[in-house]
PyMOL Python script that loads the backbone (N, CA, C, O; Angstrom):
from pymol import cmd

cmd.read_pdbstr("""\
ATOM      1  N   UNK A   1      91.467 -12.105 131.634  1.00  0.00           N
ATOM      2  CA  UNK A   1      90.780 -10.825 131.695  1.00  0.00           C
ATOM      3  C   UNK A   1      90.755 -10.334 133.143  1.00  0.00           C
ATOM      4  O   UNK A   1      90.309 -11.079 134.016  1.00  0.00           O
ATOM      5  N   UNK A   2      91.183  -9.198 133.415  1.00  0.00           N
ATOM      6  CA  UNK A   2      90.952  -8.486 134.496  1.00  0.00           C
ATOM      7  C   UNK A   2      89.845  -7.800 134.976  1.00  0.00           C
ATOM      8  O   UNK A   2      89.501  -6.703 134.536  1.00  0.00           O
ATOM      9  N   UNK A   3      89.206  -8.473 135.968  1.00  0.00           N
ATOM     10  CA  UNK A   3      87.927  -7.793 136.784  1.00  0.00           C
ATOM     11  C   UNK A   3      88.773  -6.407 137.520  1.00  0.00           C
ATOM     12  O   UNK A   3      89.923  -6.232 137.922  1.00  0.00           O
ATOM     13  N   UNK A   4      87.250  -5.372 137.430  1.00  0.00           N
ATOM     14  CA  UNK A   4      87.176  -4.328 138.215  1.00  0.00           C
ATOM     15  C   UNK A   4      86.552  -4.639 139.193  1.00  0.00           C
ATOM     16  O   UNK A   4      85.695  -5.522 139.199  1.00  0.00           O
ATOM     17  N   UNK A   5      86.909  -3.919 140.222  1.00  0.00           N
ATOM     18  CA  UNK A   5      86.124  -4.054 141.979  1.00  0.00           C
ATOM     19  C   UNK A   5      84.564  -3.493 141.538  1.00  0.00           C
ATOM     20  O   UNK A   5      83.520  -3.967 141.986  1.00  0.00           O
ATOM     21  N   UNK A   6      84.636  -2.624 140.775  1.00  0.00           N
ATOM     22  CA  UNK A   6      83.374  -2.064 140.102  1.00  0.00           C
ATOM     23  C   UNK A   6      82.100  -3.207 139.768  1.00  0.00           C
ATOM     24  O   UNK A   6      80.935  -3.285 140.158  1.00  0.00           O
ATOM     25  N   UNK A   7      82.884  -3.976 138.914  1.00  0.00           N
ATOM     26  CA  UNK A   7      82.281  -5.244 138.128  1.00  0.00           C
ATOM     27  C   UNK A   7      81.976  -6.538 139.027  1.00  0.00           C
ATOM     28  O   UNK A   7      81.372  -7.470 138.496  1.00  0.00           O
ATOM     29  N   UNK A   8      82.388  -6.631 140.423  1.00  0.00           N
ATOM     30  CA  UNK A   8      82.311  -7.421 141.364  1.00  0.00           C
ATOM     31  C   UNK A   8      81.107  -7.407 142.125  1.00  0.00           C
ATOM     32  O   UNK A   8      80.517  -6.350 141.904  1.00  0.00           O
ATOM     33  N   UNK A   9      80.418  -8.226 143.027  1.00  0.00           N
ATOM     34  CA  UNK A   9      78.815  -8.274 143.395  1.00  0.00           C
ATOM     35  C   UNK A   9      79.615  -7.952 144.953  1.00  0.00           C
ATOM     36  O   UNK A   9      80.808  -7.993 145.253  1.00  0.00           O
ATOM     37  N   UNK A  10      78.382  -7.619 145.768  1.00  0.00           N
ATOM     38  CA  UNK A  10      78.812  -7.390 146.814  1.00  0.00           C
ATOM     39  C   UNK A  10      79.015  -8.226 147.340  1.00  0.00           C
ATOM     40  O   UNK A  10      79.693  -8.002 148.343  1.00  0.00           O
ATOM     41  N   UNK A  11      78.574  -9.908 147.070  1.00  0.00           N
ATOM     42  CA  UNK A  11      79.084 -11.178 148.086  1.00  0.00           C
ATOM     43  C   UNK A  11      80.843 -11.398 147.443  1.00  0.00           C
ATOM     44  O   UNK A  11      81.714 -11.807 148.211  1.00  0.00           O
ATOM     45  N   UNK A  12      81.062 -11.164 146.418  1.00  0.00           N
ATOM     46  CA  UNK A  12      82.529 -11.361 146.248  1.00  0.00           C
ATOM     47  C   UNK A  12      83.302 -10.418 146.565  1.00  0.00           C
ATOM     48  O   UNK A  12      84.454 -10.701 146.892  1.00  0.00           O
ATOM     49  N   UNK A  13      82.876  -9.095 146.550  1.00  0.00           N
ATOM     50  CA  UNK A  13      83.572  -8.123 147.734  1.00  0.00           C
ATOM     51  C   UNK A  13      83.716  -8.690 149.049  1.00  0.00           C
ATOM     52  O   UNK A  13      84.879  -8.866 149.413  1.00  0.00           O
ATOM     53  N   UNK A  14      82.921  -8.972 149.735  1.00  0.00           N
ATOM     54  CA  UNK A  14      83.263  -9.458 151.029  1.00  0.00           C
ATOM     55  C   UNK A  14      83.946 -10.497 151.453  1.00  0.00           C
ATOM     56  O   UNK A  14      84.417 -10.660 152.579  1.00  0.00           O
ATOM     57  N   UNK A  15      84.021 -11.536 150.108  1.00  0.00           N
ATOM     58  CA  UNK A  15      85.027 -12.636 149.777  1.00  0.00           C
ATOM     59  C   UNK A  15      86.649 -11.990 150.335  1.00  0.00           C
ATOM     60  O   UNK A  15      87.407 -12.169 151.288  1.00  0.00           O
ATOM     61  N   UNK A  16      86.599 -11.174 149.113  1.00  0.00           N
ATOM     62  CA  UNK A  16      88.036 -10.854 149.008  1.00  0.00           C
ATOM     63  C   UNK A  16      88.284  -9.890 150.395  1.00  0.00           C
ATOM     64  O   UNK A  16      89.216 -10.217 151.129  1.00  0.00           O
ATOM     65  N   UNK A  17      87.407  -8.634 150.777  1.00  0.00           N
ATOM     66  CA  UNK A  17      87.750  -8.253 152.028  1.00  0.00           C
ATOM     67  C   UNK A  17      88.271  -9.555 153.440  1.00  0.00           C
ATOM     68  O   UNK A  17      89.042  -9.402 154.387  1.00  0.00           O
ATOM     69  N   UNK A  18      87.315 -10.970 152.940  1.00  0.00           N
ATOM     70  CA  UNK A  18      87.554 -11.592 154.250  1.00  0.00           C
ATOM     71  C   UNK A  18      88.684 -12.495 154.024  1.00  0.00           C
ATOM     72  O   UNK A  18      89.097 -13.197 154.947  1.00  0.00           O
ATOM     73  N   UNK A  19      89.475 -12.540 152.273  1.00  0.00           N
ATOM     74  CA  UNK A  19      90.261 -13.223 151.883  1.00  0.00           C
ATOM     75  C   UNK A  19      91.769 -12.248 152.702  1.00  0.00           C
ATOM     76  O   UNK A  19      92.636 -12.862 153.324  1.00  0.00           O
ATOM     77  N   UNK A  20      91.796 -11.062 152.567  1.00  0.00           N
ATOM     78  CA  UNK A  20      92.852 -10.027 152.550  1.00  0.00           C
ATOM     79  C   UNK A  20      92.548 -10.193 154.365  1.00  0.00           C
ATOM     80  O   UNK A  20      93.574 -10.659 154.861  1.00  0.00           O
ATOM     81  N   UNK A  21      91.476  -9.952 155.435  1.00  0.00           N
ATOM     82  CA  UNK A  21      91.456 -10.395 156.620  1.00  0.00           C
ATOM     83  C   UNK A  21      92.314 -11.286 157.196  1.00  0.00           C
ATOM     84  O   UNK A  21      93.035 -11.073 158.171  1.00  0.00           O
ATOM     85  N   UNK A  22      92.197 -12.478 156.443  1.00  0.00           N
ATOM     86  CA  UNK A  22      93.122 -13.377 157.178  1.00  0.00           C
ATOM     87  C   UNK A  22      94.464 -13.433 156.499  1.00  0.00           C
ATOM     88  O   UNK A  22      95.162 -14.336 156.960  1.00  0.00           O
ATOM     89  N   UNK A  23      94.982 -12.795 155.621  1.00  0.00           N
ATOM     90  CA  UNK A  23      95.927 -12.336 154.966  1.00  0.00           C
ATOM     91  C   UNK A  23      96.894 -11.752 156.374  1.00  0.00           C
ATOM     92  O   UNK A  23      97.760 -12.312 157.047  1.00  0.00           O
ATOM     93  N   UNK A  24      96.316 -10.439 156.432  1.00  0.00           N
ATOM     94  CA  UNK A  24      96.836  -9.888 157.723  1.00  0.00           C
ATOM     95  C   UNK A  24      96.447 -10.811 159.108  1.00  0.00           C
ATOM     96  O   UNK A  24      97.436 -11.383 159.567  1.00  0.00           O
ATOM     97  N   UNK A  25      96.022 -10.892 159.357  1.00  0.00           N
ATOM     98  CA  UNK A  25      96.043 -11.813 160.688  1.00  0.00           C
ATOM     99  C   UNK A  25      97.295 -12.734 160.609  1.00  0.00           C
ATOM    100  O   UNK A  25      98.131 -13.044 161.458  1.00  0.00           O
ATOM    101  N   UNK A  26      97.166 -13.005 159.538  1.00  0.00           N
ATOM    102  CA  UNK A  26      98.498 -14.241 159.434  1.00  0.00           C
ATOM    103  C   UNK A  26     100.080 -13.555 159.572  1.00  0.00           C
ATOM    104  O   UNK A  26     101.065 -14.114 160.052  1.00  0.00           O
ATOM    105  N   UNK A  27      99.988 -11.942 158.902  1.00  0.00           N
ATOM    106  CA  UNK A  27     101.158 -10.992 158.599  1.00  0.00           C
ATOM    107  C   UNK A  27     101.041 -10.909 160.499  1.00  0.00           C
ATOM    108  O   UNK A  27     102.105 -11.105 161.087  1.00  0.00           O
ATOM    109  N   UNK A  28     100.415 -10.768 160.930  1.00  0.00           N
ATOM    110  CA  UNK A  28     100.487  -9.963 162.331  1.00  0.00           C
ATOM    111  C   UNK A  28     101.001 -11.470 163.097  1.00  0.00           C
ATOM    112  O   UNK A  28     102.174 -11.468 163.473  1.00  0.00           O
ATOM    113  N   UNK A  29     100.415 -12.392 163.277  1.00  0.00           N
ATOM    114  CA  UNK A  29     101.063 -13.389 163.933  1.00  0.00           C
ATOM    115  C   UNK A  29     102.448 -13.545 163.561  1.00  0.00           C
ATOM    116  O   UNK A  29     103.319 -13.811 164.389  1.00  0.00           O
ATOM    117  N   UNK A  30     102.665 -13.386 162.349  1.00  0.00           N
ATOM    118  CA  UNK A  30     104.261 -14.019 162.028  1.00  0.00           C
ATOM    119  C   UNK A  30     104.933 -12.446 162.847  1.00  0.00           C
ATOM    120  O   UNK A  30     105.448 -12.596 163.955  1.00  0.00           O
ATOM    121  N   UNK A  31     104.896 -11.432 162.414  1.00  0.00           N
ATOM    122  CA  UNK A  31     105.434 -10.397 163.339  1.00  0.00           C
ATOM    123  C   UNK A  31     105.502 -10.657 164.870  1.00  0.00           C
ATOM    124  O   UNK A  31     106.427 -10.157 165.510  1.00  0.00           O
ATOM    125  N   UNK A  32     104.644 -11.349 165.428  1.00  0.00           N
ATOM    126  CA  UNK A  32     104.408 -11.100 166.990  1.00  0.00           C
ATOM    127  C   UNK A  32     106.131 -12.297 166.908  1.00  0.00           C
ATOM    128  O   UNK A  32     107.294 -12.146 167.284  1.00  0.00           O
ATOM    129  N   UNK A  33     105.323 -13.452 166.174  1.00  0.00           N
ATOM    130  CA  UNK A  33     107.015 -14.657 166.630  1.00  0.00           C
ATOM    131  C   UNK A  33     108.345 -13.702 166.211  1.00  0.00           C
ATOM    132  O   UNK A  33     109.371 -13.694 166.892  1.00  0.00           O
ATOM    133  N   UNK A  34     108.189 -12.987 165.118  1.00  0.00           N
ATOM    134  CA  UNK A  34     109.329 -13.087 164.798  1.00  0.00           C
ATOM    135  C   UNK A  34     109.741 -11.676 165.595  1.00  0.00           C
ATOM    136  O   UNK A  34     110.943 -11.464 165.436  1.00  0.00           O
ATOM    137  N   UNK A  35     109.026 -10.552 166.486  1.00  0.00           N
ATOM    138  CA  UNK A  35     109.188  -9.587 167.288  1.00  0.00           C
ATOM    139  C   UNK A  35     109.887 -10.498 168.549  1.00  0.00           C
ATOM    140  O   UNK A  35     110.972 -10.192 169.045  1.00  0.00           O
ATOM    141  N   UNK A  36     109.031 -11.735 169.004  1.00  0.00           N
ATOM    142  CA  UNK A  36     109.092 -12.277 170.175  1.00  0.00           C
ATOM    143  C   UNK A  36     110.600 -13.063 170.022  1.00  0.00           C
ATOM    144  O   UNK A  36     111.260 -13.138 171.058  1.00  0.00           O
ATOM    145  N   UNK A  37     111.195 -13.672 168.734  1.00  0.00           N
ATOM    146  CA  UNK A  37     112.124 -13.939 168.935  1.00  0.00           C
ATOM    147  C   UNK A  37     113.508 -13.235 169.049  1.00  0.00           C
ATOM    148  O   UNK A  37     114.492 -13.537 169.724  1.00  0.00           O
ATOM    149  N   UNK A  38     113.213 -11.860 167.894  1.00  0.00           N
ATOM    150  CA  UNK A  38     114.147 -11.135 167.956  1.00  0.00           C
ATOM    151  C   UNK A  38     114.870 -10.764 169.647  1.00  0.00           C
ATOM    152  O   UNK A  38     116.035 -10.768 170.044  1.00  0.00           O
ATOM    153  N   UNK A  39     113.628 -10.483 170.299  1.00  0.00           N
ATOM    154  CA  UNK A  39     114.075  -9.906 171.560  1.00  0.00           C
ATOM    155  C   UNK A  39     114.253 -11.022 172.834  1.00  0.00           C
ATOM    156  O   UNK A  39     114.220 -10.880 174.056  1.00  0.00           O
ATOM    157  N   UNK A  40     114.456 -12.191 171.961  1.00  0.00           N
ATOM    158  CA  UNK A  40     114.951 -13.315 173.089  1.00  0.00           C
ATOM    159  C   UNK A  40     115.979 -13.322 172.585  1.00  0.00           C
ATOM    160  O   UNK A  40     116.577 -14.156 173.265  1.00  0.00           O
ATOM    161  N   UNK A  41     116.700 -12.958 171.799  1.00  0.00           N
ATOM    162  CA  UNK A  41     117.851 -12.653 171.205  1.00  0.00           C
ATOM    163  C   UNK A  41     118.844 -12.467 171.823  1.00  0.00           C
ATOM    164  O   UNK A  41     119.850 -13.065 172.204  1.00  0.00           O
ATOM    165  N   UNK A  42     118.081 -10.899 171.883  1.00  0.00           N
ATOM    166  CA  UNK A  42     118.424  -9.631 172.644  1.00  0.00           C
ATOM    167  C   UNK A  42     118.527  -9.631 174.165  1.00  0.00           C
ATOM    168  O   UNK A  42     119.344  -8.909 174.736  1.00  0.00           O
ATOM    169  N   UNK A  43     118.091 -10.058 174.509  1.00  0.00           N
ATOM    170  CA  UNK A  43     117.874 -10.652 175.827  1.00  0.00           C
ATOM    171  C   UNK A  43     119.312 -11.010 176.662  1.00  0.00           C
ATOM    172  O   UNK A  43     120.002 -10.464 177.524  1.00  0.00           O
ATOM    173  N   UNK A  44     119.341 -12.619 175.649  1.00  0.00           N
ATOM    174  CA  UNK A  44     120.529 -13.258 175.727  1.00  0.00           C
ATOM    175  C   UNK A  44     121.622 -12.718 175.532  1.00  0.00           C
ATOM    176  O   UNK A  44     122.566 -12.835 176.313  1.00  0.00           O
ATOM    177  N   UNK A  45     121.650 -12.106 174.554  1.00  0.00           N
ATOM    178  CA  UNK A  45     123.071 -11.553 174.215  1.00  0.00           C
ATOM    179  C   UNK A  45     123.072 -10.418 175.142  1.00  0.00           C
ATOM    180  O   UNK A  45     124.139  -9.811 175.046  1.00  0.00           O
ATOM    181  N   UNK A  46     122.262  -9.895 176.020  1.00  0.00           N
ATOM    182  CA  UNK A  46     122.773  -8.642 176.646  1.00  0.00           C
ATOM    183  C   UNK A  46     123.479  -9.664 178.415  1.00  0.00           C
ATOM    184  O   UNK A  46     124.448  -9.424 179.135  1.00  0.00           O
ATOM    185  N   UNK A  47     122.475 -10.686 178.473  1.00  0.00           N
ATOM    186  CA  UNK A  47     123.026 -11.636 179.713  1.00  0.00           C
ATOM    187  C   UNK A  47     124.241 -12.242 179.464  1.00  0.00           C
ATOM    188  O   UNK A  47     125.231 -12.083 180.178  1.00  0.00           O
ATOM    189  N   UNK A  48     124.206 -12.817 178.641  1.00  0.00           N
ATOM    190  CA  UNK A  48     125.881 -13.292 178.323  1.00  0.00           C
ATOM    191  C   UNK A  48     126.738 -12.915 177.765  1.00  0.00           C
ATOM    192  O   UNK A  48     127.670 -13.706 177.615  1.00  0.00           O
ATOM    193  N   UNK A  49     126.878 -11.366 177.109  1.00  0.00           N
ATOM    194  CA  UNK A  49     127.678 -10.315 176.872  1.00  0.00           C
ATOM    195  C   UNK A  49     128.267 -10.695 175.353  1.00  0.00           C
ATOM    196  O   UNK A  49     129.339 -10.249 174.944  1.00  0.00           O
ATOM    197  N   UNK A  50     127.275 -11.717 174.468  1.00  0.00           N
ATOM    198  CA  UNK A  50     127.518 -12.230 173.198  1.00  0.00           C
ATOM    199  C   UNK A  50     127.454 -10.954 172.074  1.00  0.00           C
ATOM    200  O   UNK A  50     126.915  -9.849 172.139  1.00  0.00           O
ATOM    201  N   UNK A  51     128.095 -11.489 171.227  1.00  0.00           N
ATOM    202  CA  UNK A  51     128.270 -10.680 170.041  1.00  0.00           C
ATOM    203  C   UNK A  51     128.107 -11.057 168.724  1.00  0.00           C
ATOM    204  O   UNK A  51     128.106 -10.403 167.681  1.00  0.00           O
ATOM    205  N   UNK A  52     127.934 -12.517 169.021  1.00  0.00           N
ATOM    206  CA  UNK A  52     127.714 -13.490 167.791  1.00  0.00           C
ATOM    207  C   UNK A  52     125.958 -13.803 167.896  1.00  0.00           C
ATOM    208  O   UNK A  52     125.205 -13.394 168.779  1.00  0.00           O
ATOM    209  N   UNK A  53     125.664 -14.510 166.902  1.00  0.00           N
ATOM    210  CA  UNK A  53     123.851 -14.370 166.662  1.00  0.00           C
ATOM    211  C   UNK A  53     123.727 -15.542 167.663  1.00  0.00           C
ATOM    212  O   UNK A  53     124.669 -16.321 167.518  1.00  0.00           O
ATOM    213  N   UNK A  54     122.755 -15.958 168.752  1.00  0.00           N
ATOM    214  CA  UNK A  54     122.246 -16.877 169.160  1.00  0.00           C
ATOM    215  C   UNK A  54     121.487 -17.715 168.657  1.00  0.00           C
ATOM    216  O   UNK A  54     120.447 -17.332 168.122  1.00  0.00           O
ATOM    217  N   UNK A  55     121.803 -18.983 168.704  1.00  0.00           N
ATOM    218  CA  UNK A  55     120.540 -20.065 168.467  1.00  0.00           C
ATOM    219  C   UNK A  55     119.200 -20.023 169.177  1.00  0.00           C
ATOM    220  O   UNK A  55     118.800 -19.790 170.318  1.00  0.00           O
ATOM    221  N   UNK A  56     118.773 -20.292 168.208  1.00  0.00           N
ATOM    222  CA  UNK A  56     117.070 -20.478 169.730  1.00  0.00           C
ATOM    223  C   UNK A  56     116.893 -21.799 169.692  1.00  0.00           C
ATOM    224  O   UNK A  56     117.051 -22.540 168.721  1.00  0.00           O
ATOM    225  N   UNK A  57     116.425 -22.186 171.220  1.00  0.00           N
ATOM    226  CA  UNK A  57     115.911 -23.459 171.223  1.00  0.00           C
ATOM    227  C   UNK A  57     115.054 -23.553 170.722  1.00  0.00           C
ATOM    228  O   UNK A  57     114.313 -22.622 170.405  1.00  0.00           O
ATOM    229  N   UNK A  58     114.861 -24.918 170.456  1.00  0.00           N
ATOM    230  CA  UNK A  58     113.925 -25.672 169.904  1.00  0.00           C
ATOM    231  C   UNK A  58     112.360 -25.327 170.571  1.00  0.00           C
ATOM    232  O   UNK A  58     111.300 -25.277 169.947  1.00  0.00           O
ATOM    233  N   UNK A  59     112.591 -25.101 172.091  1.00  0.00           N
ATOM    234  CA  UNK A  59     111.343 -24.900 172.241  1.00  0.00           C
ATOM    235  C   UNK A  59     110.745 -23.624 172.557  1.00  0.00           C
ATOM    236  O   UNK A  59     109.592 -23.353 172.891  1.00  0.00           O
ATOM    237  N   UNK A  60     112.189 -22.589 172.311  1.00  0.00           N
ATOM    238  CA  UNK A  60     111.292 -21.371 171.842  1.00  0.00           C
ATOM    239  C   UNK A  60     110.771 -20.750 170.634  1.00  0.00           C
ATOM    240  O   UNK A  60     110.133 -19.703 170.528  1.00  0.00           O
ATOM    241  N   UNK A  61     111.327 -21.952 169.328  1.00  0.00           N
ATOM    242  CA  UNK A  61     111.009 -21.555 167.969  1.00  0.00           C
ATOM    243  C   UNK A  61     109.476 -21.230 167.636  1.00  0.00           C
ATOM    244  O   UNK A  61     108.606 -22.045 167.941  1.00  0.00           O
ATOM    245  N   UNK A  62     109.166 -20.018 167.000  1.00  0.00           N
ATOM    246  CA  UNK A  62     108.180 -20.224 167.017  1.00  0.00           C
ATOM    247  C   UNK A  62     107.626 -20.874 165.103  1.00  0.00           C
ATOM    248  O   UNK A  62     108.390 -21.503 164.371  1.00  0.00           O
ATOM    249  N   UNK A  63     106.670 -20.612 164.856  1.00  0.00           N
ATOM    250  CA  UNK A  63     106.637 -20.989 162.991  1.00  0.00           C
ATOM    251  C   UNK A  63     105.874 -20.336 162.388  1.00  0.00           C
ATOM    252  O   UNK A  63     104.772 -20.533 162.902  1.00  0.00           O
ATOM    253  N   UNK A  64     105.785 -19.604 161.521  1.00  0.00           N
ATOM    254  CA  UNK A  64     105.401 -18.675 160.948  1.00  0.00           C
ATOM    255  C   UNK A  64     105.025 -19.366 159.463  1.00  0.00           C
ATOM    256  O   UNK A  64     105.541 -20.452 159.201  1.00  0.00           O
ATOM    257  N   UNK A  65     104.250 -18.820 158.631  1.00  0.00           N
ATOM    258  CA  UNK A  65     103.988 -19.335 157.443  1.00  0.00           C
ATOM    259  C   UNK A  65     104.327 -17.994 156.755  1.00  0.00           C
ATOM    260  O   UNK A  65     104.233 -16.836 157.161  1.00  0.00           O
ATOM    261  N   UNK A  66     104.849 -18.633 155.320  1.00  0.00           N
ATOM    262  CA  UNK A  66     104.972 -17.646 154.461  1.00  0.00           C
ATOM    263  C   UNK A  66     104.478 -17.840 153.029  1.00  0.00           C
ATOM    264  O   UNK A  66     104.584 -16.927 152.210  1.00  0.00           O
TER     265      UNK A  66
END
""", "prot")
cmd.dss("prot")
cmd.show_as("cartoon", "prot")
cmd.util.cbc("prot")
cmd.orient("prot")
């Protein structure tokens, strides 16, 4: 059976608002690595005049959850 937001108390509203919170927090961290790696990329390939995809080191990987 499907609940309405209607039919919900206000402590389980704030559940789910603080469930969907760290939802995004988590969307925004994985963006920052995966912004931060793209442009170490980019970086590289503009210094060493590459055309093929670069590896990243190991110790710039970052990890993201999905």
């Amino acid at each position: 059976m499907e609940k309405k937001l209607s039919d919900l108390t206000v402590v389980e509203l704030k559940s789910l608002a603080y469930d969907e919170l760290a939802r995004l927090e988590a969307a925004q961290s994985n963006l920052r690595i995966l912004n931060q790696e793209i442009a170490n990329r980019v970086q590289q390939a503009q210094q060493g005049g590459l055309t093929a995809p670069v590896e990243a080191s190991p110790s710039s990987a970052g990890s993201i959850s999905l």
